[in-house]
mmCIF file of the protein (N, C-alpha, C, O) and its ligand, coordinates in Angstrom:
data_MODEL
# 
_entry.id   MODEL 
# 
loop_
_entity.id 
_entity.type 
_entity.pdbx_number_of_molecules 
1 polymer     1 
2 non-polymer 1 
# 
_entity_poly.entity_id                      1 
_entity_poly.type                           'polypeptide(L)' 
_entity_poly.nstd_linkage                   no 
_entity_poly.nstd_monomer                   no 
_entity_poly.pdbx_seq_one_letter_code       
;(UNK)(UNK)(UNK)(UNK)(UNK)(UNK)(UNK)(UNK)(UNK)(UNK)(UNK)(UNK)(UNK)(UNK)(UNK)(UNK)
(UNK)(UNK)(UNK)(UNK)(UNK)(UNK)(UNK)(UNK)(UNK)(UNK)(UNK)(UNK)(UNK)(UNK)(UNK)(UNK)
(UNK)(UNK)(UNK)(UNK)(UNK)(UNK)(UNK)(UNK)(UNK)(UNK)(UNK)(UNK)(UNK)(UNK)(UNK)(UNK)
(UNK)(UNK)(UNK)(UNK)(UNK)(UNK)
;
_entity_poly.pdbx_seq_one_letter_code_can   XXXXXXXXXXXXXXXXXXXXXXXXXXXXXXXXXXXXXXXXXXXXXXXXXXXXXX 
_entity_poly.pdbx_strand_id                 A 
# 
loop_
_entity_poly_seq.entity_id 
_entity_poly_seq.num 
_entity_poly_seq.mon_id 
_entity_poly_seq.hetero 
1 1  UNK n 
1 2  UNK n 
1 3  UNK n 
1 4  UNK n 
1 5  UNK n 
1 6  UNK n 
1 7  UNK n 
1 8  UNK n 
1 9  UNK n 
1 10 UNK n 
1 11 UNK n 
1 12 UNK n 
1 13 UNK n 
1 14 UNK n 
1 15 UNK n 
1 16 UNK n 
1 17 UNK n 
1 18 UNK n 
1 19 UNK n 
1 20 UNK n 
1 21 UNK n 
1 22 UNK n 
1 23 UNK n 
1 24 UNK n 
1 25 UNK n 
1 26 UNK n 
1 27 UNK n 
1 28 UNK n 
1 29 UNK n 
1 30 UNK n 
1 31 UNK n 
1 32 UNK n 
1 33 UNK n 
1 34 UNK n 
1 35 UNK n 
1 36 UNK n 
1 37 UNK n 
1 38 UNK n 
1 39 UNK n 
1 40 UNK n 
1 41 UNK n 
1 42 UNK n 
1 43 UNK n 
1 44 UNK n 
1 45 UNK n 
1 46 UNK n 
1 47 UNK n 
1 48 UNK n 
1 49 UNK n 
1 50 UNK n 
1 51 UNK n 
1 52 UNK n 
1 53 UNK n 
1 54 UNK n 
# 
loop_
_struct_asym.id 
_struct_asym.entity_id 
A 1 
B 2 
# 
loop_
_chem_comp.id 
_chem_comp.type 
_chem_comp.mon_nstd_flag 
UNK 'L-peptide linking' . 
ZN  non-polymer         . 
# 
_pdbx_entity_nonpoly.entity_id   2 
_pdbx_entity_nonpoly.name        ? 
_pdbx_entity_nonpoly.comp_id     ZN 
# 
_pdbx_nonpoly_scheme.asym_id         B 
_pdbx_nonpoly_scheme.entity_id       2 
_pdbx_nonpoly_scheme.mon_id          ZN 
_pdbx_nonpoly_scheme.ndb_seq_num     1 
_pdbx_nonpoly_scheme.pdb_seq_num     101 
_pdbx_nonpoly_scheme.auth_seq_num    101 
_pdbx_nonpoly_scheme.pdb_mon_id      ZN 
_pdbx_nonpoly_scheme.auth_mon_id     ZN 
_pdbx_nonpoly_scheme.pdb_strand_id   A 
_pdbx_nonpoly_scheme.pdb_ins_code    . 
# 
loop_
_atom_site.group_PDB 
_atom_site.id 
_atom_site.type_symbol 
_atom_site.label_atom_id 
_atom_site.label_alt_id 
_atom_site.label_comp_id 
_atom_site.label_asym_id 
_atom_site.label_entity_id 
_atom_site.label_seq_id 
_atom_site.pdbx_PDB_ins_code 
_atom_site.Cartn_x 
_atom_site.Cartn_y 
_atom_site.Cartn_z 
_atom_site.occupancy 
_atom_site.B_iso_or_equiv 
_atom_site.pdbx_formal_charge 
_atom_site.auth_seq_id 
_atom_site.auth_comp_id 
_atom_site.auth_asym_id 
_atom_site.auth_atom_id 
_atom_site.pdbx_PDB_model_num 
ATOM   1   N  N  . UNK A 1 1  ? 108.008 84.587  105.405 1.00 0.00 ? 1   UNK A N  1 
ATOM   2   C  CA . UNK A 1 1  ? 107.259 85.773  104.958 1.00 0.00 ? 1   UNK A CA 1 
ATOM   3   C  C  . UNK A 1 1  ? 105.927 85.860  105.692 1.00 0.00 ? 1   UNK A C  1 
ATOM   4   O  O  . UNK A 1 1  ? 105.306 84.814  105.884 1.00 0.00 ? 1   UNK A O  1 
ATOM   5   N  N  . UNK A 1 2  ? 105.323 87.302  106.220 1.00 0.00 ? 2   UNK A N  1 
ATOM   6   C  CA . UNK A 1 2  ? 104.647 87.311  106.861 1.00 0.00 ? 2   UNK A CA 1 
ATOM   7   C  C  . UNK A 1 2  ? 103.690 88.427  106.222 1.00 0.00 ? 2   UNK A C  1 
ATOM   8   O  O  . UNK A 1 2  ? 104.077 89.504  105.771 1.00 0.00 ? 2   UNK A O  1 
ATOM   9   N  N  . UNK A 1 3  ? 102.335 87.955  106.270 1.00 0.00 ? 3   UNK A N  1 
ATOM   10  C  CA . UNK A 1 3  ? 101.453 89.103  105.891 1.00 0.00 ? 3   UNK A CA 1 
ATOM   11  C  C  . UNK A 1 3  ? 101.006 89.967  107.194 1.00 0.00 ? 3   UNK A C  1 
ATOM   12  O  O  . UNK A 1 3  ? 100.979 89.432  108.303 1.00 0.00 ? 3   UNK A O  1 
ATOM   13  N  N  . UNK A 1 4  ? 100.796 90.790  107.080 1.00 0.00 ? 4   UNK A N  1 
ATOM   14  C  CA . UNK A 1 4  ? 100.223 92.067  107.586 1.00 0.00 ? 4   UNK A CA 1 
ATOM   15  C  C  . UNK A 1 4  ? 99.126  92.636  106.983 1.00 0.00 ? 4   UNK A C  1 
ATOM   16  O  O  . UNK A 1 4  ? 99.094  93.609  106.230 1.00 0.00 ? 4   UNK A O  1 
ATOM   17  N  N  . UNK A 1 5  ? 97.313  91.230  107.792 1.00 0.00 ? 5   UNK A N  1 
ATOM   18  C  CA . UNK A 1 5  ? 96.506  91.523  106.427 1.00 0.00 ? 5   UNK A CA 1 
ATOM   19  C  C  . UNK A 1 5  ? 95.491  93.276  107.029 1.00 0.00 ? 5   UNK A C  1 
ATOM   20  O  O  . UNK A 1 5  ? 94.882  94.035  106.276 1.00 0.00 ? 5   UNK A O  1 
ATOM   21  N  N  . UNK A 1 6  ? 95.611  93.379  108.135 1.00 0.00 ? 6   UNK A N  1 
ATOM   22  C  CA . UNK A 1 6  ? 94.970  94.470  108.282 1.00 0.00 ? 6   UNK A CA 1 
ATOM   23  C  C  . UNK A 1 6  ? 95.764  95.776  107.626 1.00 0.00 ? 6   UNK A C  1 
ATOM   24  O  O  . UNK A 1 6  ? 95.240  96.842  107.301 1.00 0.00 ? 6   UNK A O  1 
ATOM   25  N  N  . UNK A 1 7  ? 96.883  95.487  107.539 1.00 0.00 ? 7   UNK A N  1 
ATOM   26  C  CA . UNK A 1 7  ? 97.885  96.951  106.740 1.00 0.00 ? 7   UNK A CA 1 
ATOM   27  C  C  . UNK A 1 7  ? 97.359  96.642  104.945 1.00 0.00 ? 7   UNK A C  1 
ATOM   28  O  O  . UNK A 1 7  ? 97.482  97.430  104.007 1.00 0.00 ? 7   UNK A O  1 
ATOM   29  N  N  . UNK A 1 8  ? 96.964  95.705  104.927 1.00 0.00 ? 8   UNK A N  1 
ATOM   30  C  CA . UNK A 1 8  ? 96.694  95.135  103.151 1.00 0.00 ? 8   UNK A CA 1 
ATOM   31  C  C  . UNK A 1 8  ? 95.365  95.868  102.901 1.00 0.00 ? 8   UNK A C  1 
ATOM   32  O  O  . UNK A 1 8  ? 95.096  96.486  101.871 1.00 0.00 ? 8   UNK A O  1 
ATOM   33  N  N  . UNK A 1 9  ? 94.305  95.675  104.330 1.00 0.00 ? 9   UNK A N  1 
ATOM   34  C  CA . UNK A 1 9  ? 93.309  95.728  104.059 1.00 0.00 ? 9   UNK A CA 1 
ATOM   35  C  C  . UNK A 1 9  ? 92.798  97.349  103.786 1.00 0.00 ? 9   UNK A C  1 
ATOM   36  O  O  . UNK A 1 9  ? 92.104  97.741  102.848 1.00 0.00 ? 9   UNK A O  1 
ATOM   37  N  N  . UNK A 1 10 ? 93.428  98.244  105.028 1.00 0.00 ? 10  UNK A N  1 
ATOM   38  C  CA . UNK A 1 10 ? 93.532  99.589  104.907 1.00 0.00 ? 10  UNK A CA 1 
ATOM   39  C  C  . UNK A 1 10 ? 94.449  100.095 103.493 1.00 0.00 ? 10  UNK A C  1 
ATOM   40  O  O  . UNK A 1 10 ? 94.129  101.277 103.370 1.00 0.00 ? 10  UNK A O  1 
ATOM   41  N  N  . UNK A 1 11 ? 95.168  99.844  102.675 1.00 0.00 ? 11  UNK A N  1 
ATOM   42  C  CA . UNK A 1 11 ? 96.149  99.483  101.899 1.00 0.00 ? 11  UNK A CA 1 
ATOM   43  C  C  . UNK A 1 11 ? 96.239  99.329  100.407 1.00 0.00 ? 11  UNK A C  1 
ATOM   44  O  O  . UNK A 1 11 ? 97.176  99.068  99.653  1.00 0.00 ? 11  UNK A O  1 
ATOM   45  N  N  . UNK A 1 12 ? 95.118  99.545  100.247 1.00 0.00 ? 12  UNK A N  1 
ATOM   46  C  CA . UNK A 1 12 ? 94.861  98.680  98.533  1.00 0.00 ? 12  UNK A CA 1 
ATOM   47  C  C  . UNK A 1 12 ? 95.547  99.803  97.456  1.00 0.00 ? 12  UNK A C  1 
ATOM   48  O  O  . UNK A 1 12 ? 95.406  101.022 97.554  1.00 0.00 ? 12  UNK A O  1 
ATOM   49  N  N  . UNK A 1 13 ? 96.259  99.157  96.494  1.00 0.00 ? 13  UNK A N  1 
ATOM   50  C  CA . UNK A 1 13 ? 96.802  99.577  95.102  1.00 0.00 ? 13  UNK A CA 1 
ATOM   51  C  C  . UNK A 1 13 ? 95.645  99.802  94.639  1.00 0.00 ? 13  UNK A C  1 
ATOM   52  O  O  . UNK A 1 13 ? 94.790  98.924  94.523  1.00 0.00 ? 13  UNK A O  1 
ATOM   53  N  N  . UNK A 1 14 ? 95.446  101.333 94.235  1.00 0.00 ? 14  UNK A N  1 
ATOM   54  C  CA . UNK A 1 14 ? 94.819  101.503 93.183  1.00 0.00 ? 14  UNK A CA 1 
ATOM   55  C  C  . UNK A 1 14 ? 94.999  100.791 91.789  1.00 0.00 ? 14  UNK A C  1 
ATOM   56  O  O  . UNK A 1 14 ? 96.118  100.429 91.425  1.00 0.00 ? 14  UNK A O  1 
ATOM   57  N  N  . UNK A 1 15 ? 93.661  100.561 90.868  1.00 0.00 ? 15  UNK A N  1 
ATOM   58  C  CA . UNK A 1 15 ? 93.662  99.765  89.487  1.00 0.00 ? 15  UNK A CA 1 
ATOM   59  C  C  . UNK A 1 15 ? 94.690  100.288 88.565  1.00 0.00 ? 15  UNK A C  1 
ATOM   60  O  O  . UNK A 1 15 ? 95.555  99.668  87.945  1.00 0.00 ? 15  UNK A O  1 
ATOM   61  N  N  . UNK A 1 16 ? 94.381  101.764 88.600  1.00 0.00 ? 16  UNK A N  1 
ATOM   62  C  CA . UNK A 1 16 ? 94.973  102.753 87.595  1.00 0.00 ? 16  UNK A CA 1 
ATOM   63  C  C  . UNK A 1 16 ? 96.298  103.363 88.196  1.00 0.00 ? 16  UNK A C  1 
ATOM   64  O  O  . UNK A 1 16 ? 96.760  104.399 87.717  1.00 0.00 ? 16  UNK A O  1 
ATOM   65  N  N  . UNK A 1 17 ? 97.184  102.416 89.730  1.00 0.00 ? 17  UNK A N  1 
ATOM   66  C  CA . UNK A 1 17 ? 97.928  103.547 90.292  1.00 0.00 ? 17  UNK A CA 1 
ATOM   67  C  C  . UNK A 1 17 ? 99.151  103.511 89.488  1.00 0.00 ? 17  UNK A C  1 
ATOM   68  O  O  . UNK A 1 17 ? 99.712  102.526 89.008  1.00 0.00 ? 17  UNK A O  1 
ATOM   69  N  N  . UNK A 1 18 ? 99.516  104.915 89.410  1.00 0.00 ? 18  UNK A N  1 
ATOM   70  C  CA . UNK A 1 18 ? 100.432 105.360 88.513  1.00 0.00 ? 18  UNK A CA 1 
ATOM   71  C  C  . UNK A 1 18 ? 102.157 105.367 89.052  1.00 0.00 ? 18  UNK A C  1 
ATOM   72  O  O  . UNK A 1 18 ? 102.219 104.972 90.217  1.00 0.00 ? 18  UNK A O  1 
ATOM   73  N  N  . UNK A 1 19 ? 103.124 105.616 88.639  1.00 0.00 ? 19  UNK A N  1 
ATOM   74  C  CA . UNK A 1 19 ? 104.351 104.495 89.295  1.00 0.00 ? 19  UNK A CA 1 
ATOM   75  C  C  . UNK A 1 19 ? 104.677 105.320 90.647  1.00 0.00 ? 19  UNK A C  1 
ATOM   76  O  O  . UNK A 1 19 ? 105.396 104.755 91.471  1.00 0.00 ? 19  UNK A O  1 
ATOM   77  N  N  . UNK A 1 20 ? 104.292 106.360 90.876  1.00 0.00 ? 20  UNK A N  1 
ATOM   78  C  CA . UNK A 1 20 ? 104.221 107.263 91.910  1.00 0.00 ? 20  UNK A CA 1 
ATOM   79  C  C  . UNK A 1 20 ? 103.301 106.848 93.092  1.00 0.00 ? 20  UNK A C  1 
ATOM   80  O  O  . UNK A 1 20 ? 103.537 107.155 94.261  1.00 0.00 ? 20  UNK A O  1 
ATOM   81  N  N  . UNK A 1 21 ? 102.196 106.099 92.666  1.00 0.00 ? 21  UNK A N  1 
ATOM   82  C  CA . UNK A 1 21 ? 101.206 105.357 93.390  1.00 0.00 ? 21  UNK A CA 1 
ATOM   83  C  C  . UNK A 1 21 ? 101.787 104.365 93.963  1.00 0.00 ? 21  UNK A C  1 
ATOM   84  O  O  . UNK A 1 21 ? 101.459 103.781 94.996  1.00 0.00 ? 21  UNK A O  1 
ATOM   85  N  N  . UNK A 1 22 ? 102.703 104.177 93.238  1.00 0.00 ? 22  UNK A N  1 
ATOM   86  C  CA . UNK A 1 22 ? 103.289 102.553 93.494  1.00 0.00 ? 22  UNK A CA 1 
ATOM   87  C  C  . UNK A 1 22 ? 104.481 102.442 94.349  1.00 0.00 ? 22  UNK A C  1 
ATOM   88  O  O  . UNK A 1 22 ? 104.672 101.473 95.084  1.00 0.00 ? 22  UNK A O  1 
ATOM   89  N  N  . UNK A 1 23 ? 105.205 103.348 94.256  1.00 0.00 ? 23  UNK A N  1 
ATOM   90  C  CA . UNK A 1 23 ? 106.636 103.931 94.715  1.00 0.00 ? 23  UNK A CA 1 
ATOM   91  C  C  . UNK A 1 23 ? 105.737 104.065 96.381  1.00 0.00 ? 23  UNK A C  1 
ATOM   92  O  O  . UNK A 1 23 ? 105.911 103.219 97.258  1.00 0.00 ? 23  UNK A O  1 
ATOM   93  N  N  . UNK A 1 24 ? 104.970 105.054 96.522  1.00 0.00 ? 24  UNK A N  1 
ATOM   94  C  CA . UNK A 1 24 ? 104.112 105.465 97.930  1.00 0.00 ? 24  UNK A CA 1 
ATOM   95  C  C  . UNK A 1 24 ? 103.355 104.060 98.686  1.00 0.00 ? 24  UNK A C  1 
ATOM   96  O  O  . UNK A 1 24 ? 102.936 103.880 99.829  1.00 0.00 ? 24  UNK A O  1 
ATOM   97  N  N  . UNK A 1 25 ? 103.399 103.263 97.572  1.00 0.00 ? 25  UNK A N  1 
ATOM   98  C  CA . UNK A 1 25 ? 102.641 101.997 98.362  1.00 0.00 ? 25  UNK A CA 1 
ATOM   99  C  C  . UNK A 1 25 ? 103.743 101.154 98.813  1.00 0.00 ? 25  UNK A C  1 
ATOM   100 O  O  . UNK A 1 25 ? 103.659 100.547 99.881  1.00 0.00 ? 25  UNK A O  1 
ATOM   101 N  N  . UNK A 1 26 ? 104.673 101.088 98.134  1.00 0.00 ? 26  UNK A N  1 
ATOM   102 C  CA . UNK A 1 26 ? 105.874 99.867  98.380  1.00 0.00 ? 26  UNK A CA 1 
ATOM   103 C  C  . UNK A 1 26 ? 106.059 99.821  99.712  1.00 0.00 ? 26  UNK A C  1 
ATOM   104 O  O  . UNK A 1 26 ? 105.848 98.927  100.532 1.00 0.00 ? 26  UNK A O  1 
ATOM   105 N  N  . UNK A 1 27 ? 106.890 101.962 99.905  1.00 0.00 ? 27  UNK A N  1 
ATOM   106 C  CA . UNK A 1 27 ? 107.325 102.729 101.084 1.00 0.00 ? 27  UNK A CA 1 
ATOM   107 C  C  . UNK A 1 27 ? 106.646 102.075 102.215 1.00 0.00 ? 27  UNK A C  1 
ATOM   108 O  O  . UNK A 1 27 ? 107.094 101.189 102.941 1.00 0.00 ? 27  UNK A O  1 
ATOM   109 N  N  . UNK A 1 28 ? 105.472 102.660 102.252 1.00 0.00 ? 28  UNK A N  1 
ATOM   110 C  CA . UNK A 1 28 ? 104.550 101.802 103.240 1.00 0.00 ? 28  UNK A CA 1 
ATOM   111 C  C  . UNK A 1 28 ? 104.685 100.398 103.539 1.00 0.00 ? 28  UNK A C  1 
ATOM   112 O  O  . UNK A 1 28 ? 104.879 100.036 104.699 1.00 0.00 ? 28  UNK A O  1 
ATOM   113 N  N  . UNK A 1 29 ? 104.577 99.398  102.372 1.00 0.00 ? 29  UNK A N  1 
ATOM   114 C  CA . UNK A 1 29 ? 104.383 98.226  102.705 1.00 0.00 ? 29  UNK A CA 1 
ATOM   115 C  C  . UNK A 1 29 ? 106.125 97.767  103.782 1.00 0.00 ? 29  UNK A C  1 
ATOM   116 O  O  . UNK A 1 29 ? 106.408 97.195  104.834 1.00 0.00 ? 29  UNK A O  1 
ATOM   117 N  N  . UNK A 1 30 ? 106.745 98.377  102.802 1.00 0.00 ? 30  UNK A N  1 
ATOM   118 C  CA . UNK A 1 30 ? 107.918 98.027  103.321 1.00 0.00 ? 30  UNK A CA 1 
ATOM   119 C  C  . UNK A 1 30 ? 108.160 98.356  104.950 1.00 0.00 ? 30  UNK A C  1 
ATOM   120 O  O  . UNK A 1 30 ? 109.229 98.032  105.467 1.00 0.00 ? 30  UNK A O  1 
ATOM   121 N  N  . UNK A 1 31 ? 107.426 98.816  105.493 1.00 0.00 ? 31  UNK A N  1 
ATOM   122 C  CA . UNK A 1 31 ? 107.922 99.289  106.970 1.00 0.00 ? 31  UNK A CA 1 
ATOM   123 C  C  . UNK A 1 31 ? 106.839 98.904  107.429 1.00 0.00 ? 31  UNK A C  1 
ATOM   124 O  O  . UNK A 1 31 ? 106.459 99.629  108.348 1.00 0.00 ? 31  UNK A O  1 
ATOM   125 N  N  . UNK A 1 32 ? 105.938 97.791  107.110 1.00 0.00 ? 32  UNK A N  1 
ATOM   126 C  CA . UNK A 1 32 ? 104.096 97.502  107.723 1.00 0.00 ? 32  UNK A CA 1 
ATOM   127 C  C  . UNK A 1 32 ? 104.104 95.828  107.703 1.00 0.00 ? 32  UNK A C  1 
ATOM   128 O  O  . UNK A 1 32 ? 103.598 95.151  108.598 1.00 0.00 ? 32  UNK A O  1 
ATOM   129 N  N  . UNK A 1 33 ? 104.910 95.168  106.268 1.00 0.00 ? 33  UNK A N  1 
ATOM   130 C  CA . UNK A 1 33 ? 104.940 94.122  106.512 1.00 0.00 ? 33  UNK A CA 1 
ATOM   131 C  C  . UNK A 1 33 ? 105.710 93.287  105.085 1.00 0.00 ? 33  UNK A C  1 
ATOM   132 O  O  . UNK A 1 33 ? 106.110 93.934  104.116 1.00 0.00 ? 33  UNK A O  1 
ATOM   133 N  N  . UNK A 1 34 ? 105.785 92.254  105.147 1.00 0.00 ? 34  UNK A N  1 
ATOM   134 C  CA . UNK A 1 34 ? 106.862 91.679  104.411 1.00 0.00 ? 34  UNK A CA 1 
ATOM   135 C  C  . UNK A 1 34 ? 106.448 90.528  103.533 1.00 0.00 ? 34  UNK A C  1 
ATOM   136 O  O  . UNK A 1 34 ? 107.309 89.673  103.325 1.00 0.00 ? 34  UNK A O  1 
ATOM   137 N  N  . UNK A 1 35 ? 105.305 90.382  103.007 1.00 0.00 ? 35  UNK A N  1 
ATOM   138 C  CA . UNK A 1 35 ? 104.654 89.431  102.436 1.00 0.00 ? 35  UNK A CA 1 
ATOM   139 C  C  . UNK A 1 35 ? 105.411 89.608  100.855 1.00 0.00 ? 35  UNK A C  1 
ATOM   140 O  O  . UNK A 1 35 ? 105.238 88.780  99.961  1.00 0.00 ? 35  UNK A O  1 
ATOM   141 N  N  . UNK A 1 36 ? 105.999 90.452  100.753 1.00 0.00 ? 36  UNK A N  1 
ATOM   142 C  CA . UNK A 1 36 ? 106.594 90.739  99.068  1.00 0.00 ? 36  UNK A CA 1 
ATOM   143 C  C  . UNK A 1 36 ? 108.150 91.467  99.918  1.00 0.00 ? 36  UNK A C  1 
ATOM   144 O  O  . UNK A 1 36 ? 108.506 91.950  100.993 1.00 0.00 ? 36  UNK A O  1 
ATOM   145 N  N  . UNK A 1 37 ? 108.742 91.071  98.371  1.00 0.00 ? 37  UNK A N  1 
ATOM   146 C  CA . UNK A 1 37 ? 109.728 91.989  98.408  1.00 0.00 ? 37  UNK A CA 1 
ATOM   147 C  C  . UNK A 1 37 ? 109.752 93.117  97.745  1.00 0.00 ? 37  UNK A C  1 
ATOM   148 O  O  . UNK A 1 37 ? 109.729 93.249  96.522  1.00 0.00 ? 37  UNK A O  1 
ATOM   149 N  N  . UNK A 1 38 ? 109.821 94.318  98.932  1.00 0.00 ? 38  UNK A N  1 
ATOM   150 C  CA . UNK A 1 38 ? 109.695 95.551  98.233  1.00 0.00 ? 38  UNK A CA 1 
ATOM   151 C  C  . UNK A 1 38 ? 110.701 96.220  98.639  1.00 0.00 ? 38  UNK A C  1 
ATOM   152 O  O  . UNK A 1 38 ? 110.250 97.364  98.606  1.00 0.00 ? 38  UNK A O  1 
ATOM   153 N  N  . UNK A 1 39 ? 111.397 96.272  98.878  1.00 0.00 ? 39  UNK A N  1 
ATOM   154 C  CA . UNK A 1 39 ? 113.125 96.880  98.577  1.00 0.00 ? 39  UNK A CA 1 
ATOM   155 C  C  . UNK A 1 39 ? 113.650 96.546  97.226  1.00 0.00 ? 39  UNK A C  1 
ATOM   156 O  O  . UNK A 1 39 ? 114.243 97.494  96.711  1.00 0.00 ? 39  UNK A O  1 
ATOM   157 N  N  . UNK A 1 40 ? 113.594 95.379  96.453  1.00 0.00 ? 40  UNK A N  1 
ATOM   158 C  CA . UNK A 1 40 ? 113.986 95.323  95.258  1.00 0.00 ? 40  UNK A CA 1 
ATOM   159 C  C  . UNK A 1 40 ? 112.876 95.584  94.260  1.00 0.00 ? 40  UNK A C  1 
ATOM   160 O  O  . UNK A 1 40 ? 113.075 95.464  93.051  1.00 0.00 ? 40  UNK A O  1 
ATOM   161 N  N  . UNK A 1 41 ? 111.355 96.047  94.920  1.00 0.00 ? 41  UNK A N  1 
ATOM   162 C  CA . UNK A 1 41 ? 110.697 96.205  93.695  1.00 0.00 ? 41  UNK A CA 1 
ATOM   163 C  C  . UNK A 1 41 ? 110.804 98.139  93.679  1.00 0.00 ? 41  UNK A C  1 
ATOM   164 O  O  . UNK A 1 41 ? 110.647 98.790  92.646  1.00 0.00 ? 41  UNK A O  1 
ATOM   165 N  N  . UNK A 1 42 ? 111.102 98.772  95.077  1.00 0.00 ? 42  UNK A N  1 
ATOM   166 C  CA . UNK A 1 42 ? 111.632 99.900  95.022  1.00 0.00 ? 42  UNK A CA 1 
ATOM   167 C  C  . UNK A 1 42 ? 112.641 100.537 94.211  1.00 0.00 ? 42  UNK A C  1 
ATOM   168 O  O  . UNK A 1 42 ? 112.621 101.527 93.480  1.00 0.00 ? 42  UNK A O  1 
ATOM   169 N  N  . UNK A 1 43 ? 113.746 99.496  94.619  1.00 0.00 ? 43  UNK A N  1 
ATOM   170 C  CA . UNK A 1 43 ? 114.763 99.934  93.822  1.00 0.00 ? 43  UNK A CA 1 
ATOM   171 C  C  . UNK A 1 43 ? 114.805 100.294 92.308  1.00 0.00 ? 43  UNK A C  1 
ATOM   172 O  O  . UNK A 1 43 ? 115.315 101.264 91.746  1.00 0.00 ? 43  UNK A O  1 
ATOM   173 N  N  . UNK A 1 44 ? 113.937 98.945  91.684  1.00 0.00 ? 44  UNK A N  1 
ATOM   174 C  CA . UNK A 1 44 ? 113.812 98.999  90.013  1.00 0.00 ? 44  UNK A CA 1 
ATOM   175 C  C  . UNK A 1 44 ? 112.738 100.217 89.547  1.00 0.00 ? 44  UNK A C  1 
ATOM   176 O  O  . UNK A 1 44 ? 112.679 100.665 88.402  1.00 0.00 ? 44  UNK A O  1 
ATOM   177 N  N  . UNK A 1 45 ? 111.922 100.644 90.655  1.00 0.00 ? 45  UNK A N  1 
ATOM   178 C  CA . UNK A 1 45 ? 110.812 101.907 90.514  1.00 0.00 ? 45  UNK A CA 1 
ATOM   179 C  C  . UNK A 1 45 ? 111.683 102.862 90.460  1.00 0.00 ? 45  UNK A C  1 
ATOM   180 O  O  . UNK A 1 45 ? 111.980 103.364 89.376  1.00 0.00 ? 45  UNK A O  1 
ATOM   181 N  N  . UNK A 1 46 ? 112.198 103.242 91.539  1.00 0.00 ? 46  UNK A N  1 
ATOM   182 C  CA . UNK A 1 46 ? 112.778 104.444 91.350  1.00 0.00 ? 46  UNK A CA 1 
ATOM   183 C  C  . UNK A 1 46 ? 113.822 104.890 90.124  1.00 0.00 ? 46  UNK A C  1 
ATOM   184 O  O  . UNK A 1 46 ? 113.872 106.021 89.640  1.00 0.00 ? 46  UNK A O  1 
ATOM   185 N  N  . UNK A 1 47 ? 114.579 103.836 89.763  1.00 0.00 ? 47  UNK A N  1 
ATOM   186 C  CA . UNK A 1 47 ? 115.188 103.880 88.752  1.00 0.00 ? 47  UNK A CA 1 
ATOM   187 C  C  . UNK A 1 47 ? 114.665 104.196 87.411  1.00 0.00 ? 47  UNK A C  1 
ATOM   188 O  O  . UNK A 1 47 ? 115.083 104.839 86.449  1.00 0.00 ? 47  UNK A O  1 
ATOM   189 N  N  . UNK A 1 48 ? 113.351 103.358 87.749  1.00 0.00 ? 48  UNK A N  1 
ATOM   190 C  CA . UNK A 1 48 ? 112.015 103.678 85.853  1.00 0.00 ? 48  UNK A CA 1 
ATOM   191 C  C  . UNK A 1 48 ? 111.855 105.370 86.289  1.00 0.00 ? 48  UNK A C  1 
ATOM   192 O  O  . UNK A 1 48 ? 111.871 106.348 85.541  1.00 0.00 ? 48  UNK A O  1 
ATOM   193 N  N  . UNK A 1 49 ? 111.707 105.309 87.691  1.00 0.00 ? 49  UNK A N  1 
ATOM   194 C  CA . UNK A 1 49 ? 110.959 106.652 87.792  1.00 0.00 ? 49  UNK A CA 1 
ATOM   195 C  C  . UNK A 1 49 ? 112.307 107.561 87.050  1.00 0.00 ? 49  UNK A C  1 
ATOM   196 O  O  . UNK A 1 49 ? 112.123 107.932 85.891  1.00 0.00 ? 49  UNK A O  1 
ATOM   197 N  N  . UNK A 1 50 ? 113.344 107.830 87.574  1.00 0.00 ? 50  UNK A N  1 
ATOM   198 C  CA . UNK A 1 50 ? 115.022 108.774 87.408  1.00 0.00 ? 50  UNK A CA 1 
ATOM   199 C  C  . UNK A 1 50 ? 114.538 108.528 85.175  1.00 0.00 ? 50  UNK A C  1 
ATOM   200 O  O  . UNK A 1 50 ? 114.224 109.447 84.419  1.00 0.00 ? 50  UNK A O  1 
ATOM   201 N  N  . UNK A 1 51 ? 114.627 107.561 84.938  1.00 0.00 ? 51  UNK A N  1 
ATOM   202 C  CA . UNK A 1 51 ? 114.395 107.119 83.300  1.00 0.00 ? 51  UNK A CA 1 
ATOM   203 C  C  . UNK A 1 51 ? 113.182 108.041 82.845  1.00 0.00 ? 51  UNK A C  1 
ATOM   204 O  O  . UNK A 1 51 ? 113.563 108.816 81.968  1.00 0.00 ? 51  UNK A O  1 
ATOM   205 N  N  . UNK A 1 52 ? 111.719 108.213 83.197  1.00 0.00 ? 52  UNK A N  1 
ATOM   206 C  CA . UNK A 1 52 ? 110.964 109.183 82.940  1.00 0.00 ? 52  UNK A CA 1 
ATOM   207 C  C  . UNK A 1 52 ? 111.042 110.730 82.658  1.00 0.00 ? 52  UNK A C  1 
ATOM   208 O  O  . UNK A 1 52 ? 110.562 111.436 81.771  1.00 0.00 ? 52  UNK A O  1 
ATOM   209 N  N  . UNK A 1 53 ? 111.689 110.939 83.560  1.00 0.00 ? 53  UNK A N  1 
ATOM   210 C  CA . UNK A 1 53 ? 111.881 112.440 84.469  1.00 0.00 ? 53  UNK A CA 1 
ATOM   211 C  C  . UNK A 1 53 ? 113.097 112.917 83.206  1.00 0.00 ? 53  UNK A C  1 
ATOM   212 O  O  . UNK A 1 53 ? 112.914 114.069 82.811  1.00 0.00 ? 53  UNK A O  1 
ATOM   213 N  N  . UNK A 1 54 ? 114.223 112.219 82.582  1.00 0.00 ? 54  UNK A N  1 
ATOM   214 C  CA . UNK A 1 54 ? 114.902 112.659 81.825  1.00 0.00 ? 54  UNK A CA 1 
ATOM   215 C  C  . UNK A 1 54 ? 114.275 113.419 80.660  1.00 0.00 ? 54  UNK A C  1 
ATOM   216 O  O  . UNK A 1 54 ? 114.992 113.925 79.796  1.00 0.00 ? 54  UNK A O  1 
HETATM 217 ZN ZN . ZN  B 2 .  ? 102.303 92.644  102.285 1.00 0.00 2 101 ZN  A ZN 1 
# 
């Protein structure tokens, strides 16, 4: 696993970000760098997100 700290640094999660915040940050991280897994934390977002929206 590799950080990508200048993409972290430009990058920061908002305190208050809302799951839409979060969904837009993953996206990013996921194609910038690989220090987390965010394909499976995507997957379980989008799914809360599809659960909301009903
Ligand atoms: Zn990272």
């Amino acid at each position: 696993m590799k950080i990508n700290k200048a993409w972290h640094l430009k990058n920061k999660v908002p305190k208050n970000a809302t799951l839409k915040d979060k969904i837009k940050w993953h996206e990013g991280h996921a194609k910038n760098c690989s220090c987390r897994d965010s394909a499976t934390h995507l997957k379980k977002m989008k799914a809360k997100q599809k659960e909301n929206r009903s």
